[in-house]
C-alpha positions in Angstrom: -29.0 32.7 11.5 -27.3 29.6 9.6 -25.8 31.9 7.6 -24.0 34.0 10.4 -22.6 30.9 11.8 -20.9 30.5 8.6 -20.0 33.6 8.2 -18.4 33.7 11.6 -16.8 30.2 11.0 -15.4 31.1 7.8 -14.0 33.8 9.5 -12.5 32.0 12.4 -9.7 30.0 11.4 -9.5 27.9 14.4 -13.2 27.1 13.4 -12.5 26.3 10.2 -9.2 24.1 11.0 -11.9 22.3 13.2 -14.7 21.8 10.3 -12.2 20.6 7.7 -10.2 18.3 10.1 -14.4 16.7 11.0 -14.8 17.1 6.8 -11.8 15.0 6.5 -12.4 12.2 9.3 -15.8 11.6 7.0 -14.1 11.6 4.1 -11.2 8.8 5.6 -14.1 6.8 7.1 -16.2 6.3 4.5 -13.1 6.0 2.1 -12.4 3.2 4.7 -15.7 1.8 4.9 -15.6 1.3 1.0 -12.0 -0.1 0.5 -13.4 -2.6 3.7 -16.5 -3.8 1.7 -14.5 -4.2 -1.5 -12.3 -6.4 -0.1 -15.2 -8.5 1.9 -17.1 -8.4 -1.8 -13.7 -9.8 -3.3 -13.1 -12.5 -0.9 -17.0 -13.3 -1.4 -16.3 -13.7 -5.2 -13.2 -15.9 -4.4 -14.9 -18.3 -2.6 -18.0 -18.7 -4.7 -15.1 -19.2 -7.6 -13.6 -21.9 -5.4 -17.0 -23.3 -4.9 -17.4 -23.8 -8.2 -14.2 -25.3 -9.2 -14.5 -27.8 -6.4 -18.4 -28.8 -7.5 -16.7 -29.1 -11.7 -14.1 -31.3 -10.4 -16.2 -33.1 -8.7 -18.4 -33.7 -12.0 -15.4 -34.4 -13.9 -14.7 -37.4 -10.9 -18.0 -38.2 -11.0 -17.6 -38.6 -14.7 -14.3 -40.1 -14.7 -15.8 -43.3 -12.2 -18.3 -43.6 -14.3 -16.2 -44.2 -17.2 -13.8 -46.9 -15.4 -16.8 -48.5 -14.1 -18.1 -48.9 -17.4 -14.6 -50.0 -18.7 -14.6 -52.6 -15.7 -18.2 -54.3 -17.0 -17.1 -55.0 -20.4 -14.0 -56.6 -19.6 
């Protein structure tokens, strides 16, 4: 039975226009679904790289105080 309904669809070519134009809609979506969680997994990464830029210069402050507070005792 299955495969006289593909017999008969690969024989129809309205049928067929019909399958691949529903073949290529999948295609495109989940083509689209990828390129749209690449791009949410790239912002992702360019925050957390932010993040951790901000929490090193914050050491390096943190570091730097210290330093100047120390300098500040002795004299």
């Amino acid at each position: 039975m299955a495969v006289s309904a593909i017999i008969r669809q690969s024989e129809d070519k309205i049928m067929r226009q019909a399958y691949q134009r529903r073949k290529d809609e999948i295609y495109f979506n989940n083509l689209e679904r990828a390129e749209d969680r690449l791009r949410a997994d790239q912002a992702e990464h360019r925050a957390d790289q932010a993040e951790a830029q901000l929490a090193d210069k914050d050491k390096i402050i943190a570091q730097l105080q210290a330093q100047l507070s120390s300098t500040m005792r002795k004299q």
